[in-house]
N, C-alpha and C positions, 0 to 999 in steps of 0.2 A: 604379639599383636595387640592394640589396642585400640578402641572404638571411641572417641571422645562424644556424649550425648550430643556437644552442642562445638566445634569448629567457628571461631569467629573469623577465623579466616576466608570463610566462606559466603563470608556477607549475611545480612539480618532475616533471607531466609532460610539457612540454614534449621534454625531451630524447627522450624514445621514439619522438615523433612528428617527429623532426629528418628534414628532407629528405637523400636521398642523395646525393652528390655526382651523377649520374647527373642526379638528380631539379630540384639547384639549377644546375646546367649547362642542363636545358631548360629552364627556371623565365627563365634569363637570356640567349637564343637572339635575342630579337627587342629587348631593349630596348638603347636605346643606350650605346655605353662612356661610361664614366666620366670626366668631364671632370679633366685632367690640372695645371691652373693652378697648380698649388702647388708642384707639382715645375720642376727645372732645365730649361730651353731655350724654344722658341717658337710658337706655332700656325701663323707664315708668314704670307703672301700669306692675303688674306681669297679667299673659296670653295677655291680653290684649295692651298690650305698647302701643304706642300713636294713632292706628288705629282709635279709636273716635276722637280725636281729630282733626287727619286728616283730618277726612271725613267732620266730620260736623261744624269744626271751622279750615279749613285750612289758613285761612292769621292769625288768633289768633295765630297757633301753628310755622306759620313760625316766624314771629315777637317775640313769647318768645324765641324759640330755640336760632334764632339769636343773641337776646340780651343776652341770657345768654353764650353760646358756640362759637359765632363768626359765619363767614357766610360759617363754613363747620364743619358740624358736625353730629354724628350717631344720628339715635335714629331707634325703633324697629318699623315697620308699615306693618300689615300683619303681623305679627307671624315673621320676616325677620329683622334684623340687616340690615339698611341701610343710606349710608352715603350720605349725601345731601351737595352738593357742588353749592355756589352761589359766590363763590370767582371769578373776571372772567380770572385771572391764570388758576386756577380750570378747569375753563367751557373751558377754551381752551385747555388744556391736555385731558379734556376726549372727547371734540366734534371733534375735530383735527384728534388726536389716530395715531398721526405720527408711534409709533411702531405696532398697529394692533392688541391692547390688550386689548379691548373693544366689548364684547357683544352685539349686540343688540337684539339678540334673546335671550338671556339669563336674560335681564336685563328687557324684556317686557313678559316671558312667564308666569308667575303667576298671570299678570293679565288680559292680552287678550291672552294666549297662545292656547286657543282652541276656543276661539269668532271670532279671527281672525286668524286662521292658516295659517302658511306658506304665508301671506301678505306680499310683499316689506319689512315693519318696522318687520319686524320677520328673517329677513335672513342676513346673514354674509357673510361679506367678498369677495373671488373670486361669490358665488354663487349670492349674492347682486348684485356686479357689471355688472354681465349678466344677471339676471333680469332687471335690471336698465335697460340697455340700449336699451333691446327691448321697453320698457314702455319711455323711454325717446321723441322717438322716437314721443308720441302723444303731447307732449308738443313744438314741435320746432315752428316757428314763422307762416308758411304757413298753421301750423295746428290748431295754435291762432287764426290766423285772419277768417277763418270758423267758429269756434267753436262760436265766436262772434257773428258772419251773422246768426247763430242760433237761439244764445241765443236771441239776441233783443228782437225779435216780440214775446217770451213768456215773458220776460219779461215785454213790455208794458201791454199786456193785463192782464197779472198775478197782477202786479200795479194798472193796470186799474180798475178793480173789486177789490178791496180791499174799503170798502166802509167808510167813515167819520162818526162819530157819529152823527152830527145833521143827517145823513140821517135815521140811525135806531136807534140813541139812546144808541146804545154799543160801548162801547170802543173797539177799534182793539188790539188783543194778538200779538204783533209784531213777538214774535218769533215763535208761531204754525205756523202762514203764511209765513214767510221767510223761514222755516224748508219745508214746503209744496213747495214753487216757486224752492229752492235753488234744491231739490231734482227731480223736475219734468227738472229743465235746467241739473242736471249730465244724467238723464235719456234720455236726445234727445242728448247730445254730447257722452257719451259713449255706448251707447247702440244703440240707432239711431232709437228709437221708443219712441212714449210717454206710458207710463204704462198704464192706463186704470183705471178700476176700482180696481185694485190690489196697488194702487199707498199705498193709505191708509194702508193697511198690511204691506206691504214692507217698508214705512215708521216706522213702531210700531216696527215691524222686526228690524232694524238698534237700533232704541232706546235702545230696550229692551239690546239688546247683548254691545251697548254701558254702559247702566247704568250696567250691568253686571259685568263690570272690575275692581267693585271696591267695591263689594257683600261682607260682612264680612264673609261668608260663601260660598266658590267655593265647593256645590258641587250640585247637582240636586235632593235635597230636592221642593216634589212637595210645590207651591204655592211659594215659595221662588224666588229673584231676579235671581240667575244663573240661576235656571232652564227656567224662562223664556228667558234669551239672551241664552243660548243654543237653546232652541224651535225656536227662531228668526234665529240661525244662519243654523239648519234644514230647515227650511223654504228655505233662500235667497240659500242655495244648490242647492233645488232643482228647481227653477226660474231657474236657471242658468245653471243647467244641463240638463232641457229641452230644453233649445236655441241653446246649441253649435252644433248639428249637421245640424241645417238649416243655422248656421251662418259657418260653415267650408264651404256649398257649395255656400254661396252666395258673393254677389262682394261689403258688404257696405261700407263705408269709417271708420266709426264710429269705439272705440278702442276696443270693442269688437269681432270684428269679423276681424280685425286684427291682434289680438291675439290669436282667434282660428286657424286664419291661418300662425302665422310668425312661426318661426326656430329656433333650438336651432344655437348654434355654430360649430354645428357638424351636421349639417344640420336632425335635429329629430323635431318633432312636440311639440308642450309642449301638456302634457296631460293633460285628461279632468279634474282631480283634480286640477291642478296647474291651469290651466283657472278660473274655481271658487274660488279656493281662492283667486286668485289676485284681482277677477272683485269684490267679495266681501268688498275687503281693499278697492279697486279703490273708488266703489262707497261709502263706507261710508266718506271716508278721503275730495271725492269732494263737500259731501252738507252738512257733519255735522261741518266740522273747519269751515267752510264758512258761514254757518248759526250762528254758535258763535261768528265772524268777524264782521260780518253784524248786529249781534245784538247789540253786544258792543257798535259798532261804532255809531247807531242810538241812544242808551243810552243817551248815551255821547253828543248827538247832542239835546235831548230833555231837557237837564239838564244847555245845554249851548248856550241859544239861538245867541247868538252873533257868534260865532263859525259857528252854523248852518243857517245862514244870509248870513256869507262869501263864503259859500260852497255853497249856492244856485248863488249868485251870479257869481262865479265861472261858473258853468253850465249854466248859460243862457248864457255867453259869448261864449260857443263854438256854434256851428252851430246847427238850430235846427232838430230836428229829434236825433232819437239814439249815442248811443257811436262808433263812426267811430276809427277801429283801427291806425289809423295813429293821432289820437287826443287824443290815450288814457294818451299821457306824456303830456298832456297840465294841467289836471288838479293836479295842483301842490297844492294845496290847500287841494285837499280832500285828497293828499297823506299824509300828515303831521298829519292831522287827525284821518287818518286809521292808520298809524304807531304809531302816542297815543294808541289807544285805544289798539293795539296788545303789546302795553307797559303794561298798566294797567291790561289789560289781555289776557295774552299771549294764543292762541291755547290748547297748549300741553305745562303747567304751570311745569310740573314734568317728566323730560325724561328718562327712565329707560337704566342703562348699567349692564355688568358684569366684574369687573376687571379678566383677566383672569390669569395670574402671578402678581405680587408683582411691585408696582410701588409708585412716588408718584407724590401726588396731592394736589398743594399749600401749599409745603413744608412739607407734611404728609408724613409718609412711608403707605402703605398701601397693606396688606397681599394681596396671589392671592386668584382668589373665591371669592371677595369680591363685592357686592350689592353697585351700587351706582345711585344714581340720580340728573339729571341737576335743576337746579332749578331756573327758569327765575323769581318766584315770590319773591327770592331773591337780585339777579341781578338788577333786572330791577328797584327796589325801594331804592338802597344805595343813599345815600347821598353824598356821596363822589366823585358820578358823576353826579348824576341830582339834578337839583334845585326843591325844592319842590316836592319831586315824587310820594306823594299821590294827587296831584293836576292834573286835565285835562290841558295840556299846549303844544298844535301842534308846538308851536314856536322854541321850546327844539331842534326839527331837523330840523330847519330851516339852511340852510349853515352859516348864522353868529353866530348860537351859536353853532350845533354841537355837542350836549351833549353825541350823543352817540357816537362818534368818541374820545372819550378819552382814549378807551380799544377796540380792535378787538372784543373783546365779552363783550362788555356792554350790548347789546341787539341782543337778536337772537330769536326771536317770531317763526321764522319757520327751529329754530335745526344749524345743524350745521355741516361743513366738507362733509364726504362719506354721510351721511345720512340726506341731506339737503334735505328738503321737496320738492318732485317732482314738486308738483303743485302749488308751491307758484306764480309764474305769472300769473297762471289761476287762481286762488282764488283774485289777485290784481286785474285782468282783470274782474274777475264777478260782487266784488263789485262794481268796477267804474262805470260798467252798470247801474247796480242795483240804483245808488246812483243817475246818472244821472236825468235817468226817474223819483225817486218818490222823488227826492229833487225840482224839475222840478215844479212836481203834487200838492205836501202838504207841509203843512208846521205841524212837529208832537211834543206834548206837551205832558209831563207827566201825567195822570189820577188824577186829586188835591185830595191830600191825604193820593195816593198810597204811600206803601212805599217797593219798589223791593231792591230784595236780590241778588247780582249777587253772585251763588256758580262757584267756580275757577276746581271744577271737575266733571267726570275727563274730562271732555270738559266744559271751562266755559258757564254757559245758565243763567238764571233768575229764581229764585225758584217758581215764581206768572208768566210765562210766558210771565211782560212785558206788561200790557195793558196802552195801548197810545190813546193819540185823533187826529186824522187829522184831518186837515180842509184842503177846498180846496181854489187852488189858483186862 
């Protein structure tokens, strides 16, 4: 199905009566995408197309596609005709979206369309941009440098208790406990309470509705994956909607109760559904990319001791005690680092759009109604801008080489255009914390032997959790 803005067929006033993009975005909510046959690559496997393959060999399937199709091409995943675009021409027409022909709720609702409802990354256009800006609002500089004075001191001690193997013997699971710290520092900066004993559920909660989005089966078959991130996303409902009347009458700073109290633009309340589902997004997007950030990035550091010698030495040079906001640009070193490893692997590996009329991309014509996704595990690995891109190498964006300045969209780890990830300085600002204190503390090594899988979806994590050894310093 296709909505032409403007039918001249229909006489000169047509145009007046042109639907809004808003308008042809729901217009195209239920009908099916647009079959891809014309364009480069394959449907797969009949019912099935390349969904397995996706899921459980996704750098295999990107690197064949590639090689055989070029770095934009369809293939079928999910039951859906979807064209995957790593050209970064490509990534810049549809991340850009200069004409306003891109979906983004359209192009994420099959797979978190009811895990995450009505979330920031689920809204279009004018109603986006006025979401956005109340929510912006917690991200500005005077509300960084707090949110910091927070985090510290759980930090330290969250670090601090993290115990070494010669003490007991066990290897530490890096990313259960970074998943546990990252989620208990969203929960005192957005919430302005520590959770309790429900920290634990509410953590499962998020999981569950996260591993959810990518269920070969959406539908709430008991014991099956959806059913449970649905049960999780019931759950974090109802957290949340038992809070907002004691947070409308009271004075915290914190973004939730900021948001139960700010205004529309027409000076109206947001209501209680739109409060939970935001605070919903909010808090997954603050500890789960951030937790997959942090893990990478220590990966990468236990695999390369040299690297993570520099980086230590780096932080003993600032001043001691915590990450002081006004010192968080000093560490140049661990920046380089952190932006490897959101090379290798990126956050959100696969960005979901919906073409809504007929356009093209990197020379393709491309039907309207058409399924497409960004795809940084494309991008981010050509040869044709990085040297050696399967290799850990921080130096690549060092200012004398620059690798990724050879394309405006050579690398975009955190999206791009209107829908550039809100919290990407918070998420910069947590690691650097984080990295501070326990590069400070320990020194962490691979478990001899082990051999970790890092899966790319649909948050990259460690398939074995990730168990390391610390030693102290």
């Amino acid at each position: 199905m296709n909505l032409p803005a403007n039918d001249p067929a229909s006489g000169p006033q047509s145009a007046a009566h042109a639907p809004s993009r808003a308008e042809l975005a729901a217009s195209l909510s239920s009908a099916p995408c647009q079959d891809l046959s014309s364009l480069p690559g394959t449907n797969g496997p009949p019912l099935v197309g390349h969904t397995l393959q996706f899921v459980l060999r996704t750098h295999d399937f990107v690197r064949e596609m590639t090689a055989r199709h070029g770095s934009v091409f369809r293939a079928r995943v999910f039951g859906h005709p979807v064209l995957h675009v790593g050209d970064p021409d490509g990534v810049k027409t549809v991340l850009m979206d200069r004409d306003r022909n891109f979906s983004n709720r359209l192009g994420w609702q099959h797979a978190i369309g009811e895990l995450f409802a009505n979330g920031l990354m689920l809204r279009d256009f004018e109603e986006h941009r006025s979401h956005r800006r109340i929510m912006q609002t917690a991200f500005r500089a005077e509300a960084m440098r707090g949110y910091l004075d927070l985090m510290n001191p759980l930090i330290e001690s969250g670090v601090k208790g993290w115990r070494p193997a010669a003490t007991n013997g066990e290897p530490l699971r890096f990313y259960l406990s970074i998943k546990k710290l990252t989620l208990d520092l969203a929960a005192e900066v957005f919430l302005g309470v520590p959770l309790g004993p429900q920290a634990d559920r509410i953590n499962q909660a998020f999981s569950d509705s996260v591993a959810a989005s990518i269920a070969l089966v959406k539908r709430e078959v008991p014991f099956l994956a959806y059913r449970r991130g649905m049960e999780g996303r019931r759950f974090l409902e109802q957290f949340f909607f038992d809070l907002i009347d004691s947070r409308r009458a009271g004075d915290g700073a914190d973004m939730f109760t900021q948001f139960c109290q700010a205004t529309t633009e027409d000076g109206e309340r947001y209501s209680d559904r739109e409060i939970v589902d935001h605070m919903i997004f909010l808090l997954m997007a603050a500890h789960d990319t951030t937790t997959s950030s942090a893990t990478s990035l220590v990966w990468a550091l236990a695999q390369n001791q040299d690297w993570q010698e520099k980086l230590r030495e780096e932080a003993r040079s600032l001043p001691s005690g915590p990450l002081g906001y006004d010192d968080r640009d000093r560490l140049k070193v661990m920046e380089l680092a952190f932006k490897e490893a959101l090379r290798l692997y990126p956050p959100v590996p696969f960005m979901g759009r919906r073409a809504l009329e007929p356009c093209e991309i990197a020379g393709m014509e491309v039907p309207g109604n058409s399924a497409v996704s960004v795809v940084s595990l494309i991008t981010h690995f050509r040869e044709d801008i990085w040297s050696a891109p399967r290799e850990f190498d921080p130096e690549r964006f060092s200012t004398q080489r620059a690798e990724e300045k050879q394309h405006t969209h050579a690398y975009f780890p955190f999206g791009g255009g209107a829908h550039t990830c809100i919290g990407m300085h918070f998420a910069i600002l947590q690691v650097k914390a984080f990295l501070l204190e326990f590069l400070r503390r320990y020194r962490v090594r691979l478990l001899p032997g082990h051999q970790e899988v890092m899966r790319p979806i649909p948050i990259p994590h460690p398939k074995k959790g990730l168990p390391v050894i610390l030693e102290t310093l």
